[in-house]
KOLDO-956968 format. One record per residue (C-alpha): residue in three letters; x, y, z. Coordinates in steps of 0.1 Angstrom, whole numbers, plus 2048, in hexadecimal, padded with zeros to 3 digits. Each point is the difference from the previous one (the first is absolute). Example, Ala and Ser with C-alpha at 12.3 -4.5 7.8 and 13.67 -1.06 7.14 Angstrom:
<atoms>
ala87B7D384E/ser80E8227F9/
</atoms>
This chain:
<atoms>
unkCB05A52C0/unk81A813815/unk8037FF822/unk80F811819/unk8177EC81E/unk7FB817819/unk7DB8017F7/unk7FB7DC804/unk8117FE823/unk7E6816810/unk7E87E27F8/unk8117E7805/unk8257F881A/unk81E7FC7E2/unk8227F780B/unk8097F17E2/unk8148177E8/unk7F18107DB/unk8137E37EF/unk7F57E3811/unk7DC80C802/unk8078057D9/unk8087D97FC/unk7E37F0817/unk7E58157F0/unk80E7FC7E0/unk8017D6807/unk7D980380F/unk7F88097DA/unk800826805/unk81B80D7E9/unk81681C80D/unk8138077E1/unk81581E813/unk80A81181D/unk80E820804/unk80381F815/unk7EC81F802/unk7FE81D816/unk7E87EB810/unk8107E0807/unk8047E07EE/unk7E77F97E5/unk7F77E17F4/unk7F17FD7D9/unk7E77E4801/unk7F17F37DE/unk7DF7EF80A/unk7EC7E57F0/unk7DE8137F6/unk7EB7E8819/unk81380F81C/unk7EC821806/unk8027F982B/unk82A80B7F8/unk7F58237ED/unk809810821/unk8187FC81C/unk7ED7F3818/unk7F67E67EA/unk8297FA7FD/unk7FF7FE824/unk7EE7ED801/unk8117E27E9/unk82180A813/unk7F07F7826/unk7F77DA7F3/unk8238027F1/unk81280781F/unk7E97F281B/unk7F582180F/unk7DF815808/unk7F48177EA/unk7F082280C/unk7DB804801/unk7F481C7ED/unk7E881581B/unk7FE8237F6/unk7E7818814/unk8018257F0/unk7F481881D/unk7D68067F6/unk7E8814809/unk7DF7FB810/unk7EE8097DD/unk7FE7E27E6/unk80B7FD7DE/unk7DB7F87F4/unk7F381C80C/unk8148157E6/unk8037E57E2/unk7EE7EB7F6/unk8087E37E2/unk7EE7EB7EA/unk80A7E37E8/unk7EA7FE7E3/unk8177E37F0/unk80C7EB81B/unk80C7E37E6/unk81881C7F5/unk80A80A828/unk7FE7E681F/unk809819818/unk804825805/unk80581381B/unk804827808/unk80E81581F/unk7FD824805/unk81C81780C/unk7FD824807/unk81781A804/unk81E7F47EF/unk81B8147F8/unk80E7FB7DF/unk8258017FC/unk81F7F07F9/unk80C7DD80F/unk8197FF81B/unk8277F37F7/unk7FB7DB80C/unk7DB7FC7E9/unk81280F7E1/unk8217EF803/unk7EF7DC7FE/unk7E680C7E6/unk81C8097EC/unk8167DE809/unk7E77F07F1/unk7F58187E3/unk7E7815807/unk7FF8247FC/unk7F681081E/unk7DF8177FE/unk7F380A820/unk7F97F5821/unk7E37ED7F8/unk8027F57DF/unk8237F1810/unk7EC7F181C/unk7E67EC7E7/unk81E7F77EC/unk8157F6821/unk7E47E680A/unk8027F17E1/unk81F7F67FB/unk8017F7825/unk7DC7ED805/unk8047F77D9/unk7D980E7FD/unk7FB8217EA/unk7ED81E812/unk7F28227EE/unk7FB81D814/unk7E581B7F2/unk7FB828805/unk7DA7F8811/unk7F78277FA/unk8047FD7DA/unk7E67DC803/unk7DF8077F7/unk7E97F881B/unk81C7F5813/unk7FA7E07F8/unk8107DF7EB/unk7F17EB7E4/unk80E7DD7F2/unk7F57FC7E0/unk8037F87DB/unk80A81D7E8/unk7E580A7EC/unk8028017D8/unk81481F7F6/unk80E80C823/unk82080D803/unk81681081C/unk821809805/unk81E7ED815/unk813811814/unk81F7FE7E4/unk7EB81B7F1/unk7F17E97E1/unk7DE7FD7FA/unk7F07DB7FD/unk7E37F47E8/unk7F37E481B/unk7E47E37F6/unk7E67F1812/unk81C7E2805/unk812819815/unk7F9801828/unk801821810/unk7FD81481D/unk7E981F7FB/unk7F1818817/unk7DC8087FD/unk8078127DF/unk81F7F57ED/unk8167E5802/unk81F808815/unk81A7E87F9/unk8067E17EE/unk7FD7E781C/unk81E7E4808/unk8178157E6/unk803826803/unk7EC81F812/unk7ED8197EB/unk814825803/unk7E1816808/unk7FD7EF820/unk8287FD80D/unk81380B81C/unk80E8277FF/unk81080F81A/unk7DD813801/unk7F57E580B/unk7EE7F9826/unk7EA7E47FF/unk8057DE7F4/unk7ED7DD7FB/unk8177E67FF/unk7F87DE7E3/unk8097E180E/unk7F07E67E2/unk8027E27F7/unk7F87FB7D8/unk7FB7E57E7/unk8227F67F7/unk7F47F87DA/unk7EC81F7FB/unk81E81580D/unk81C7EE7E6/unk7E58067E2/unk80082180A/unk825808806/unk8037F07DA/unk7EA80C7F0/unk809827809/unk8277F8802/unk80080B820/unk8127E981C/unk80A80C821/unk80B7F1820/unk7DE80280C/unk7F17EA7E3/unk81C7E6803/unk7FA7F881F/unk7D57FB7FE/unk8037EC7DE/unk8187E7811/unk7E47FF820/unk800817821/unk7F47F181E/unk7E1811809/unk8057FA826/unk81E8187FD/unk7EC81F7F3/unk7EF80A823/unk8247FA80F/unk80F8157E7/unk7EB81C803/unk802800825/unk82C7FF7F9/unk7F881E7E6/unk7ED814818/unk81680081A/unk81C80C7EC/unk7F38187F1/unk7F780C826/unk823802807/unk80B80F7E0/unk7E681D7FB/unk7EA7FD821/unk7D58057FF/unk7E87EB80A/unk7FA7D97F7/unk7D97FD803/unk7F67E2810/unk7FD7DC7F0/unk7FC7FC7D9/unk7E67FA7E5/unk8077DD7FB/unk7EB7F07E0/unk80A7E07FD/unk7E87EB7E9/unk81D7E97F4/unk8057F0821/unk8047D77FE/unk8117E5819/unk8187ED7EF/unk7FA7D97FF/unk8157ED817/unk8207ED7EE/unk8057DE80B/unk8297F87FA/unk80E7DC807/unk8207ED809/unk7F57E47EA/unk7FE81B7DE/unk81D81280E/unk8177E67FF/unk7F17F47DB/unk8098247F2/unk824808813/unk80A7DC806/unk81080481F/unk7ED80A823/unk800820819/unk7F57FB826/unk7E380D80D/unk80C81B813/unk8148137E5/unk7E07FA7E9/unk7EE810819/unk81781C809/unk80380B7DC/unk7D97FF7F7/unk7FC80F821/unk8188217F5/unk7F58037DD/unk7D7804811/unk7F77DB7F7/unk7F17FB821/unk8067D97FF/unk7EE7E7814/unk8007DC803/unk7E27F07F1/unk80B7DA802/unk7F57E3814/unk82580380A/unk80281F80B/unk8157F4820/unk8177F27EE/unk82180F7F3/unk80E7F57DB/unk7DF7EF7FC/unk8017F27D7/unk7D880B804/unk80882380F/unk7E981B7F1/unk7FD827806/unk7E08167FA/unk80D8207F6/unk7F18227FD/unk8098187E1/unk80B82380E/unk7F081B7EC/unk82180A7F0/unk8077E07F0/unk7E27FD7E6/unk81C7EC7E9/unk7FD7E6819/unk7DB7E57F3/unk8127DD803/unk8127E9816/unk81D7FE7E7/unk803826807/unk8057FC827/unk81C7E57F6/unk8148187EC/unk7F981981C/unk8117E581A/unk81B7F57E6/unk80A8217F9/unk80680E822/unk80F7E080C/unk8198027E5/unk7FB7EB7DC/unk8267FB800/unk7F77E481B/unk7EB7EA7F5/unk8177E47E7/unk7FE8027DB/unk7EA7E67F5/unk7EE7FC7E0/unk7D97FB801/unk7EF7DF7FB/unk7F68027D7/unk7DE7F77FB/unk8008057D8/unk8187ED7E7/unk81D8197F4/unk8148047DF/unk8198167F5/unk7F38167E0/unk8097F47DD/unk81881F800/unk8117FD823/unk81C7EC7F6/unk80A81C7E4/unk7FD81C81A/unk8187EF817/unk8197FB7EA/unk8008217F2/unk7FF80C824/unk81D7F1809/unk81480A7E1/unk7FA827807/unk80C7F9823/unk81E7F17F2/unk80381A7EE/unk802819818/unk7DA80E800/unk7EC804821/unk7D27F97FA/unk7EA81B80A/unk7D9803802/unk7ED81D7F8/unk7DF80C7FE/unk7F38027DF/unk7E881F800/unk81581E7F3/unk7F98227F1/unk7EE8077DF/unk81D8167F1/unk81D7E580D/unk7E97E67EE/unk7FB81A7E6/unk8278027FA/unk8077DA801/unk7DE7F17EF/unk8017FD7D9/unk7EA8107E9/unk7E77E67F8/unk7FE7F1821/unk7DD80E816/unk807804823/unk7F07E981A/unk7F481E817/unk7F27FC829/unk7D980B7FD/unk80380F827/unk825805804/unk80B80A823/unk8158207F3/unk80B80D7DF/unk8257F3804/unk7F27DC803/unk7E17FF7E2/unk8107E97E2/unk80C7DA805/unk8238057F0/unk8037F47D9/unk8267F6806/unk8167F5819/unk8198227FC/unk7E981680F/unk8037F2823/unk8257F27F7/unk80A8267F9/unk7F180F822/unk80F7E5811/unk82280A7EF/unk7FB82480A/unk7F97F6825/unk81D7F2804/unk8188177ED/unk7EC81A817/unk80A7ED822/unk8257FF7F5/unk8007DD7F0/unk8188067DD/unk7FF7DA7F7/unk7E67EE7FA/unk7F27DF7E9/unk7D97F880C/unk7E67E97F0/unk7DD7FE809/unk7E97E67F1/unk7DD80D7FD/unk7E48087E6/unk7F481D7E9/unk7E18097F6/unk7ED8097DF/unk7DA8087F5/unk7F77ED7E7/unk7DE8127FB/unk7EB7E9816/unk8187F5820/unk82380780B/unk81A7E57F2/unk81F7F6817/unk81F7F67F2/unk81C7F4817/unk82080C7F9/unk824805816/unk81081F7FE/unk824808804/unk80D82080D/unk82980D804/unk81481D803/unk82180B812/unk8217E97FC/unk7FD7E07ED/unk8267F8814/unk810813820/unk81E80E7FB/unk81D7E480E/unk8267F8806/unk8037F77D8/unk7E180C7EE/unk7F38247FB/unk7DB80780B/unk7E87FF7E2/unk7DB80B7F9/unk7E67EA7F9/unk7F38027DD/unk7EC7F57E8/unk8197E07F7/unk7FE7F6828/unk7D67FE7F9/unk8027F17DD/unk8187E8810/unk7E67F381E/unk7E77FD7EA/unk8147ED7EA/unk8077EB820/unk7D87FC807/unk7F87F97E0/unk8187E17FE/unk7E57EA813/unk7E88087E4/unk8137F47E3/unk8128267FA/unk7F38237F8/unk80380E7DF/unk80B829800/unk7EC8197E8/unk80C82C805/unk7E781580D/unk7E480481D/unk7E8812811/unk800822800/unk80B804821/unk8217ED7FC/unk8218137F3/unk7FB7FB7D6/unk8287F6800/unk8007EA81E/unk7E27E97FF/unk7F37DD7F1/unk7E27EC7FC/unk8057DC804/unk7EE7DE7F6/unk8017DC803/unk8127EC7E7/unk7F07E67EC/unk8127E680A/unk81E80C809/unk80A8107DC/unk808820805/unk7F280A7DF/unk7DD7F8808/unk7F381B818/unk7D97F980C/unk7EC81A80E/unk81081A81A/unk7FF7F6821/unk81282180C/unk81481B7FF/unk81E811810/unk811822809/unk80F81A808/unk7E581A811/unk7FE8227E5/unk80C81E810/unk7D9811803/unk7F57DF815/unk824802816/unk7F8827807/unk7D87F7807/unk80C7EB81D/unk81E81680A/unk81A7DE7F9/unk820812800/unk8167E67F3/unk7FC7E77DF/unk7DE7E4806/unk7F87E17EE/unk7E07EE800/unk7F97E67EC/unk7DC7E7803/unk7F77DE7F3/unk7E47EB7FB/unk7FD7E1813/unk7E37EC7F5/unk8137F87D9/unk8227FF817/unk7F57E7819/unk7F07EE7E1/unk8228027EE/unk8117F181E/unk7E47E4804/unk80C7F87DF/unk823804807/unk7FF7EC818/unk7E97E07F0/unk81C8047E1/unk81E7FA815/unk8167E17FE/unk8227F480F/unk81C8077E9/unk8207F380D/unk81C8197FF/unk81A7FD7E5/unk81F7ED807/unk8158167E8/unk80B822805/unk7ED81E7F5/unk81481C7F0/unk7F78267FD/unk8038167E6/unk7FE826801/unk7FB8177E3/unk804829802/unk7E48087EA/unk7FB8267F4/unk7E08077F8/unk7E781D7F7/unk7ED81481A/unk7DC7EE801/unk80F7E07FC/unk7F17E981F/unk80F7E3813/unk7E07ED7F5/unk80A8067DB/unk8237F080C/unk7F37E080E/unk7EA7F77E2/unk8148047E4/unk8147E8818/unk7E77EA802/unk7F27FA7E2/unk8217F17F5/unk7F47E480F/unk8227F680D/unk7F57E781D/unk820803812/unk7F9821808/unk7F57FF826/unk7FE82480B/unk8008257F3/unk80C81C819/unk8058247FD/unk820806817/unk80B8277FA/unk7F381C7EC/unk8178217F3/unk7F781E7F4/unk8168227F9/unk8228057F9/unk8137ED7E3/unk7DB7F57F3/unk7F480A7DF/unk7DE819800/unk7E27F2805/unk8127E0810/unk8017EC81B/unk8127DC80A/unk7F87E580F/unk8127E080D/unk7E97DC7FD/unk80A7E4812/unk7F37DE7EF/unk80B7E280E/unk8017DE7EA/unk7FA7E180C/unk7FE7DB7F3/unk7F27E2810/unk80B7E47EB/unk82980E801/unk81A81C805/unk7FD8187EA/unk81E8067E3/unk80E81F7F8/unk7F67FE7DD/unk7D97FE80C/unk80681E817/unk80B8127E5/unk7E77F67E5/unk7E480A81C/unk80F81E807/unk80680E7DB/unk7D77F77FE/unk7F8812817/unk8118207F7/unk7F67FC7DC/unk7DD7FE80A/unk805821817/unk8108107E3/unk7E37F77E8/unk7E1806819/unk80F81D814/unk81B8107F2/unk8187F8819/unk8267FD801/unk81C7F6814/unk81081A819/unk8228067F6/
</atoms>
């Protein structure tokens, strides 16, 4: 919702500036997510919570920003100049489905000019995105975004009969909108007909036989009030949502409509002149009193924990249309623990059923940020899930690491799911999805972890390591499957350029490496080529658990690893280098249950350990993996750890070759280690590179 400053202040006395109205109504729990300037003024961007229909105009806004600051808000009184002769006399209406439409009234106007809007309507139309039509299409759109209640506005000559008809579409009937398309309706459908066709789809768009031309002279103004289900089933189902819809599915106040056809009325009098007949045709077969809501101290202070006095209780109920009164024995008696309040529900606030509801009402204008943290009292035993203690741990190694969590929502695209999902894998698809970007439950974790990578490459962030812990989601034929997973994402510099090291990319190696990192807690991860076909063919992995610990005994894949391929990086415009890699945690956190069971103090040695580094050349193919278990199966128990310290390719290097310098370092428990033993471990372990892999010493 935008609003206009400068609109609001002819409501309601502001001295406060844009900015700081901007922070209190964004504390109150209305959202102002921006403020800028417009030809018009200062306009504040609110995003409101879909319960909040009363702030889908500015006097609604006003409204909030009068309890805010303590000031009176402006009564809305309009009285358009009539005439002696009365609407009913020249319309008349009839509501053959009022569970479809509580309320509907019409006013007649005669003798309008038709033209365009003057500067000052335009300008603020435009400030807040509307395309300017004519004077009274403006007018009908003016009210709305002011009284936040939608108004229509028919050529009466081109009614047949002159006369209105609420009603259910009938099986096969179709008309056209006024964005020139013509609509197949069902009997599901409410409209507004005259005595022979139907005229306009009613709560979401007017038919274009029977709209305003500059031809036009004589009007009947809609003021309705329509069933905020039937109207969002009917938006949907003919993909066809306007301002007008929006607001009646969330739930106009019916009390408004008279008042905002009286407001239309009179505008359009100024803007085009005629004659406003007297009075209205007012049907209103919805009409129901509220039932009184009783709110007490006693509940207040068991929700918030900490108390409010009477008068500022009061005083904010009072400004947001409550109505409070004192209903206690008490009722003399300030700060009473017993103090209660019947309140009466104002039209506009039909979110409003409980006594909870008033509480949050209080709480929120009073300001949340004062009542102390405090944590309820727990009525239920609680324990941490099997897998918590996994989570947390891998949580705060990525930190460590340098990576930042995320949470998205998991509803994406059917061709971004398309790209990422494999081939055998069904999608788990939403039966009523709200739009066509958000019909498929992802089937992996990079689907959100590469928008969210584009987002921020798009709003100037070049370095960036996330992780999000979440689930996918699978058919399996009969019911969607969820598997939980944490996905890693990175792209920019793995290290900032400084006083004695050179800036370098992150790559491959810097993903491989966390993972590596990670998989420690399980036991270790064991490194196969290859991945999805969404990941670079030379720069990607899939991963498993090691059966314990031997790094030639891979299980199962638990994951896999990569650079994104170029067709994916130029789908979501990433304009530098992305990896994304995604692991499995219910066999991880199991691996590190059982790492954890399996571990036992070992004292550390007493004698020195000594490192040895060998400058293997090898042949292109030839994998670290490979390395490290020819190593190993040596068996040489002094043998503590295997590292890969530096990699070289190019000059000086013989075709089709690469080196590689392994660090193993050789420890023993029981002494210090000779030189003869060094050297009888070290001449194995080249022999058994020589044998297994062809390798040889670097010269």
């Amino acid at each position: 919702m935008k609003v206009l400053y400068n609109w609001l202040k002819e409501f309601v006395e502001l001295r406060a500036t844009p900015e700081d109205l901007r922070t209190r109504l964004s504390l109150s729990g209305t959202a102002v997510e921006a403020l800028e300037q417009t030809a018009a003024g200062p306009l504040l961007d609110a995003e409101l919570t879909s319960n909040r229909a009363d702030c889908l105009g500015h006097y609604g806004i006003a409204r909030e920003a009068a309890v805010l600051y303590g000031v009176p808000l402006k009564h809305v009184d309009p009285r358009p100049q009539e005439s002696s002769e009365q609407a009913s006399a020249a319309t008349r209406v009839q509501i053959v489905s009022p569970e479809l439409c509580g309320r509907y009234t019409a006013r007649v106007l005669r003798g309008v000019k038709v033209g365009p809007s003057p500067d000052w309507l335009r300008l603020r139309l435009e400030a807040l995105g509307q395309t300017s039509i004519n004077n009274v299409v403006d007018a009908t759109n003016y009210v709305m975004i002011e009284l936040g209640h939608p108004l229509h506005a028919f050529d009466m000559d081109l009614l047949a009969e002159k006369r209105i008809v609420v009603r259910r579409a009938r099986a096969g009937e179709k008309m056209r909108t006024l964005d020139g398309l013509e609509r197949a309706l069902t009997n599901e459908m409410c409209v507004i007909a005259d005595a022979t066709r139907a005229v306009a789809i009613a709560g979401v768009m007017g038919g274009g036989e029977t709209e305003i031309r500059s031809s036009s002279h004589n009007l009947l103004l809609e003021a309705a009030c329509f069933d905020p289900i039937s109207i969002r089933r009917t938006s949907k189902a003919l993909g066809l949502r306007t301002e007008a819809s929006m607001r009646f599915e969330r739930g106009a106040d019916p009390e408004m409509a008279e008042i905002a056809s009286r407001r239309c009325a009179e505008l359009i009098q100024q803007l085009g002149g005629g004659e406003v007949l007297a009075g209205a045709v007012d049907l209103y077969p919805g009409r129901a009193e509220a039932p009184p809501i009783i709110l007490t101290r006693k509940e207040f202070l068991r929700v918030m924990g900490a108390d409010v006095s009477d008068a500022e209780i009061e005083t904010i109920l009072n400004g947001l249309g409550f109505s409070p009164a004192r209903s206690d024995a008490a009722r003399g008696n300030a700060g009473s623990p017993e103090a209660a309040w019947k309140c009466r529900r104002p039209s506009w606030r039909g979110d409003v059923a409980r006594e909870v509801d008033l509480i949050e009402e209080v709480a929120r204008i009073y300001g949340v940020d004062k009542f102390p943290a405090r944590l309820p009292a727990a009525k239920l035993p609680a324990a941490r899930l099997e897998y918590a203690e996994a989570d947390d741990r891998l949580r705060e190694i990525l930190i460590g690491l340098g990576y930042q969590e995320i949470i998205t929502i998991p509803i994406v695209d059917e061709p971004s799911d398309t790209m990422f999902r494999p081939e055998n894998a069904a999608p788990a698809r939403i039966a009523n999805p709200l739009a066509e970007d958000t019909s498929v439950m992802r089937s992996t974790g990079a689907i959100t972890m590469a928008r969210t990578l584009e987002w921020n490459l798009n709003h100037g962030q070049r370095n960036v390591r996330l992780f999000e812990f979440g689930k996918t989601y699978r058919w399996n034929g009969a019911q969607p499957v969820e598997t939980r997973v944490v996905t890693l994402g990175a792209t920019g510099l793995a290290r900032e350029k400084g006083v004695a090291e050179t800036e370098r990319a992150y790559a491959f190696a810097d993903l491989k490496g966390d993972l590596d990192q990670i998989g420690r807690i399980a036991g270790g991860l064991a490194w196969t080529a290859g991945g999805p076909e969404w990941l670079h063919p030379a720069h990607a992995g899939r991963f498993s658990l090691r059966a314990d610990g031997a790094a030639a005994s891979p299980v199962k894949s638990i994951g896999h690893a990569g650079q994104l391929a170029r067709r994916v990086s130029e789908r979501f415009k990433l304009r530098q280098d992305a990896y994304i890699a995604e692991l499995e945690l219910e066999p991880f956190c199991a691996a590190h249950k059982a790492a954890r069971a399996a571990l036992r103090y070992k004292p550390l040695s007493r004698f020195p350990a000594v490192e040895r580094d060998f400058s293997l050349v090898l042949k292109d193919g030839t994998t670290f993996a490979a390395i490290e278990e020819a190593i190993r199966s040596l068996a040489i128990a002094e043998v503590s750890s295997i590292d890969a310290v530096d990699l070289f390719r190019g000059k000086n290097m013989p075709e089709e070759k690469f080196a590689l310098l392994v660090r193993v370092k050789i420890e023993s428990r029981a002494a210090t280690l000779t030189e003869t033993q060094l050297t009888d471990f070290s001449s194995r372990i080249l022999a058994a590179l020589e044998q297994k892999l062809g390798a040889t010493l670097r010269a």
